[in-house]
Every structure is written in C-alpha cells, then in structure tokens.
C-alpha positions in Angstrom: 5.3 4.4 20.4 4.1 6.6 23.3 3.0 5.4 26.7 1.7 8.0 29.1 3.0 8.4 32.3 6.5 6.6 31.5 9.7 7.7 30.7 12.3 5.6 28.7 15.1 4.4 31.0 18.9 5.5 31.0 18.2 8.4 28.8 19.2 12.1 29.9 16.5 14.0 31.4 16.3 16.1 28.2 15.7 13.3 25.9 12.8 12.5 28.2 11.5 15.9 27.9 11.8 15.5 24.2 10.1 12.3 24.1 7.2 13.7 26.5 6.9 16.5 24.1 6.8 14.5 21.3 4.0 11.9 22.5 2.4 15.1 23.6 2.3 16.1 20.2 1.0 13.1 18.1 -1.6 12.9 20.5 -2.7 16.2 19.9 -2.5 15.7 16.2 -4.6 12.4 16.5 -7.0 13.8 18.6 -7.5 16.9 16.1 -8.0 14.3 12.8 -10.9 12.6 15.1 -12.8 16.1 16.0 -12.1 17.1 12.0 -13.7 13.9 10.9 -16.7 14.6 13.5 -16.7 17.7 12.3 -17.3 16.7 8.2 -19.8 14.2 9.5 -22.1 16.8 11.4 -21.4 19.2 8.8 -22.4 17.4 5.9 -25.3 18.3 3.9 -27.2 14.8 2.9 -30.2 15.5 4.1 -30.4 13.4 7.6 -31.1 15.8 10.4 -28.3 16.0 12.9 -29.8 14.5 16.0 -29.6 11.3 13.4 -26.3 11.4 12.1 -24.4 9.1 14.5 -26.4 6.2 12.8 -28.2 3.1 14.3 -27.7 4.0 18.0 -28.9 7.5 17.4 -31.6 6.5 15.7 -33.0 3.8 18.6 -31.9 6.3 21.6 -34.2 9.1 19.6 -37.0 6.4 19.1 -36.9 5.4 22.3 -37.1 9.1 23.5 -39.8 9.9 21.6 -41.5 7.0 22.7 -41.5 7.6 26.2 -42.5 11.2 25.7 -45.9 10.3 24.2 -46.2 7.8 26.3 -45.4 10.2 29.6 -47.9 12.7 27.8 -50.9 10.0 27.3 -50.4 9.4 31.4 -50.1 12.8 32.5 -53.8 13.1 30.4 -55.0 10.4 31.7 -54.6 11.0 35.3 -55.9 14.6 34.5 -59.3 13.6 32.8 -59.2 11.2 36.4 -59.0 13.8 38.7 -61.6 16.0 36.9 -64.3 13.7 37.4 -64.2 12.8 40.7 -65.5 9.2 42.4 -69.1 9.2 44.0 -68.6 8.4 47.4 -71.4 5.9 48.7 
C-alpha cells in the first residue's frame, strides 16, 4: 500500500527510500497498463472512426459539435444574405 507524500514511521531513512522507490514504481507500472489499454482501444481496427471510440460521451460531445457548427454556419448565412439587401429607408 502506497500513500504519496508519507513516509512510514520509525524506519531507517533507507528503508524509506526503498519504500518511496518502490511506490514510485508500481505507480509507474499502473499508469503504463492504463496508456497500453488506451493504446489497444484507439488502435483497434472495428471499424468505428477514432473521434468515436471513447463511446457514449464521445459520441454526444461530437453530435453536439457538429450541431452547433451547422447551426453557427446557417447564422453566419443568414446575417450575410441580410446585409446584402439592405433596408429601404423611408
């Protein structure tokens, strides 16, 4: 069991270097199993493109992107076609 920042008490100070070391260590390890199983899902050929592989939430932020894109898009036109034809004053 590792907790950062702490040191175990009434041990020598190179038993706490040891156990530093060590935490250092299996965190290192832990951290590499989570980028190599990141790394099989992106890398996976099943046919989902990869902006869509981190599943629902991708999915609905990329939706939702899109959506506001088209919709920016339409407005932008809109207020173009506006402009271009300009108000009669009376």
């Amino acid at each position: 069991f590792c907790t950062k920042g702490t040191s175990l008490p009434q041990q020598p100070s190179n038993l706490t270097w040891l156990h530093g070391y060590c935490c250092q260590q299996l965190e290192k390890q832990s951290d590499s199993v989570v980028m190599s199983s990141f790394l099989f899902m992106f890398q996976e050929d099943n046919g989902i493109p990869v902006h869509l592989k981190g599943g629902t939430a991708d999915a609905l932020l990329y939706r939702m992107t899109m959506s506001l894109s088209v919709l920016g898009v339409g407005y932008v036109l809109y207020e173009l076609v506006k402009a271009s034809f300009p108000q009669k004053k009376v």
